[in-house]
C-alpha angles and dihedrals in degrees: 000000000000093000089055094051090054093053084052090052098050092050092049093055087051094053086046087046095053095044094052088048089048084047093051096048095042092058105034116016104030101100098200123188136278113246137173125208118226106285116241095216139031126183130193130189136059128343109240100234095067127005095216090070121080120200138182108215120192129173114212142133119265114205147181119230092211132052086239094074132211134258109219121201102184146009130187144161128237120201125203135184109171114289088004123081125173126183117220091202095158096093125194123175139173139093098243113339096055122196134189100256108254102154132318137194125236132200144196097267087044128214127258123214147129116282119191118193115204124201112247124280090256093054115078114196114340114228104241087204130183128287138051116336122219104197105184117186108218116191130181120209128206113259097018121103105214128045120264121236097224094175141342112212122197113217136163143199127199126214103261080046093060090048092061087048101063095058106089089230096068145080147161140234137191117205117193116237121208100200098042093044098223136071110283110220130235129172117198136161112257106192098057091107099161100045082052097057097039082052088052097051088045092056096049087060098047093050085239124135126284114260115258107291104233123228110260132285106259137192136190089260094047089230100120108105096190127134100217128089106252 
């Protein structure tokens, strides 16, 4: 009987053993993956600081897939429409206080916030032209030698669309719908800064919902702090 209660106790400290060691491994060796959830919202059309430059802008939740977290170094967007491809690699994000992209940890529980991709210094206002849309999300993580595909998002944009597009006024933005299963399209104009804010005072009085709060005004050096789209 005591023989056989030794041979018990000996198998319980090796099942505590191994657990300790899966636990370990679990919270501080285990790497993980980088993942991004569907964003909720894509833009296309200028940056308001400047209407040459054309910029996708997307709000989503970037996680690791282990307690350990990731550090990401960079993050950037690839169009494509058909034989035509363009990288957005100038990357802004924040929800008020914006900053240039220059590495960002990411933890288990992840951290959701806008992202706006600008087209490179060299390209002056890509043509959002017409026809289905491929918007890939590229990241490089630190210590990894290739890019990772986070996501890959299908989009499209008919003729009378496009049109719209090419006047600086303009932009674009999917919404992702639920029920329909697919991003629900909206054009609006972006600069008219004193009809917005009449409407919202409009609508303060009235007791009706606030317009649409735009994603915030970027720059190449991430220092513009403004609330507005452009």
């Amino acid at each position: 009987m005591g023989q056989k209660m030794q041979y018990f106790s000996i198998g319980i400290s090796t099942l505590a053993l191994f657990i300790s060691g899966i636990t370990l491994w679990l919270t501080q060796f285990r790497k993980g993956a980088l993942k991004m959830t569907r964003p909720t919202v894509v833009f296309f059309g200028p940056d308001g600081t400047n209407g040459d430059i054309s910029k996708v802008f997307l709000r989503t939740l970037l996680y690791s897939t282990a307690k350990r977290g990731i550090v990401l170094e960079h993050l950037f967007i690839r169009l494509r429409r058909g034989e035509t491809q363009q990288n957005f690699n100038v990357w802004v994000y924040g929800d008020k206080d914006l900053v240039r992209g220059s590495g960002l940890f990411v933890s288990q529980e992840g951290m959701a916030t806008n992202h706006h991709f600008l087209t490179p210094t060299d390209i002056r206002g890509f043509d959002f032209a017409a026809g289905d849309y491929e918007l890939e999300v590229f990241g490089k993580v630190v210590g990894k030698r290739k890019t990772l595909l986070l996501s890959t998002i299908r989009l499209s944009l008919d003729a009378h669309e496009a049109e719209q597009l090419r006047n600086d006024d303009s932009g674009i933005y999917f919404d992702w719908g639920p029920d329909a299963g697919s991003y629900q399209k909206t054009i609006e104009n972006r600069r008219s800064k004193s009809s917005n804010f009449l409407n919202m005072l409009e609508a303060l009085r009235l007791g009706d919902d606030l317009p649409r709060p735009d994603p915030a005004q970027t720059s190449r050096t991430g220092a513009d702090k403004n609330t507005d789209p452009e």
